[in-house]
C-alpha positions, 0 to 999 in steps of 0.5 A: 288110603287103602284101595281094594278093587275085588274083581272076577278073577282076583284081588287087585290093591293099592297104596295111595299116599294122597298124591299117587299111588304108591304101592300095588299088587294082585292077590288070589283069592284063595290066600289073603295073607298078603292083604293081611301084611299090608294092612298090619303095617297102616296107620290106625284110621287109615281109609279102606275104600273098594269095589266088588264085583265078585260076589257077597262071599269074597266080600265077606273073606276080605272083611274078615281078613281086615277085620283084626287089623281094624279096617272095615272097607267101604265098597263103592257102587254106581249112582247118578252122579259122583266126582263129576261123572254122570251115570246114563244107565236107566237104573244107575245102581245097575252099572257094575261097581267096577265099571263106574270106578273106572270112569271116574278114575278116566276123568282123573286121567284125560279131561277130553272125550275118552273110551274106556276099555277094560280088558279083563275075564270080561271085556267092557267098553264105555263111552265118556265125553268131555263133561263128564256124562257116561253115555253108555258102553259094551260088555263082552267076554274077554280074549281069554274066556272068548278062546276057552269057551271056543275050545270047551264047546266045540269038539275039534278046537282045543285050547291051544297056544297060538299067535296073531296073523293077519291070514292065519293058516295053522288052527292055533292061530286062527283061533287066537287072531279071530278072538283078538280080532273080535275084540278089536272090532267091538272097540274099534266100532264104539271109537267113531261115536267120540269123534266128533268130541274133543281129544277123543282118546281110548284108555286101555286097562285090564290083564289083556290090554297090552295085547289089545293095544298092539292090534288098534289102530285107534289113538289109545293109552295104557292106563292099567290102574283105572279102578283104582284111581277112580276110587282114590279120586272117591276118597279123596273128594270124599266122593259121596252119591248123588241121585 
């Protein structure tokens, strides 16, 4: 399978053999000549399953790009039910695309309790227990936006590199602590209402998760490929919705 997870910033891909996955990347948007080489290289018939959350226009780029090679990729969104999670949200087509991926592809990864963080352009934290129910979760923005919109709104706080401290005393990092602090406040804060579930673990993924998991203190795992396993788990239980 080819996997495609379409998200704010860029494209991420995978190769899955049916067993693992075998291959990944990231692509810009603004070049998809590398989507291209991979796709002249598969099998014709080969499955392309997705998720988008960057909007119709990006959608329709990759369609054309895979669209010679004749790939035409599903794009996978939320429901009620799919692969053995269960959607709480009041409307569940309302949960991004991305989000429900990522959990189906935390169920693949740890069967106890889990909460799913995925530390992107925005920050998502999401709360699934051990049978499978997504009970709900936080959306907020990530460490790099939280530190660029400091710095374009305020007139003396430029964006500027800094490092993490305890009791900052140079501007620089009192900015970066403060929004990598804030971060780890919002999860660390949803933690608690697993505890009382069976092996509560937190799994990070996203471009600033590293950096996350070195200020927790909660129990974590580095899980950056969330998505896509959520969506090979898709395609592989020919994973259809259920409402």
């Amino acid at each position: 399978m080819l996997l495609l997870d379409a998200g704010n910033t860029r494209l991420k891909w995978a190769l899955h053999d049916g067993q693992t996955i075998v291959e990944s990347g990231a692509i810009d948007y603004g070049d998809l000549s590398e989507l291209q080489t991979r796709a002249a290289r598969l099998r014709s018939g080969t499955p392309v399953i997705g998720v988008n959350v960057a909007g119709p226009a990006v959608a329709e780029s990759i369609v054309t790009a895979l669209k010679p090679y004749g790939f035409m990729p599903r794009w996978n969104v939320a429901c009620r039910r799919q692969c053995g999670v269960q959607n709480s949200y009041e409307v569940a087509s309302q949960l991004g695309a991305d989000r429900w991926a990522a959990l189906i592809g935390a169920r693949t990864r740890h069967r106890g309790a889990a909460l799913v963080v995925m530390a992107g352009t925005a920050t998502t934290v999401d709360l699934l227990d051990e049978t499978g129910a997504f009970l709900g979760g936080l959306i907020f923005p990530g460490f790099d936006l939280m530190r660029t919109a400091l710095a374009g709104n305020t007139a003396q706080l430029p964006l500027a590199d800094g490092r993490y401290a305890d009791r900052p005393r140079r501007t620089a990092d009192a900015i970066f602590s403060g929004c990598l602090q804030a971060q780890v406040g919002a999860v660390e804060r949803m933690f608690p209402q697993l505890e009382m579930h069976p092996a509560p673990i937190c799994l990070v993924g996203g471009g600033s998760a590293e950096l996350l998991m070195t200020a927790l203190s909660i129990p974590c795992r580095h899980e950056p490929n969330l998505v896509l396993h959520g969506l090979a788990e898709i395609g592989l239980e020919l994973g259809q919705c259920r409402d």
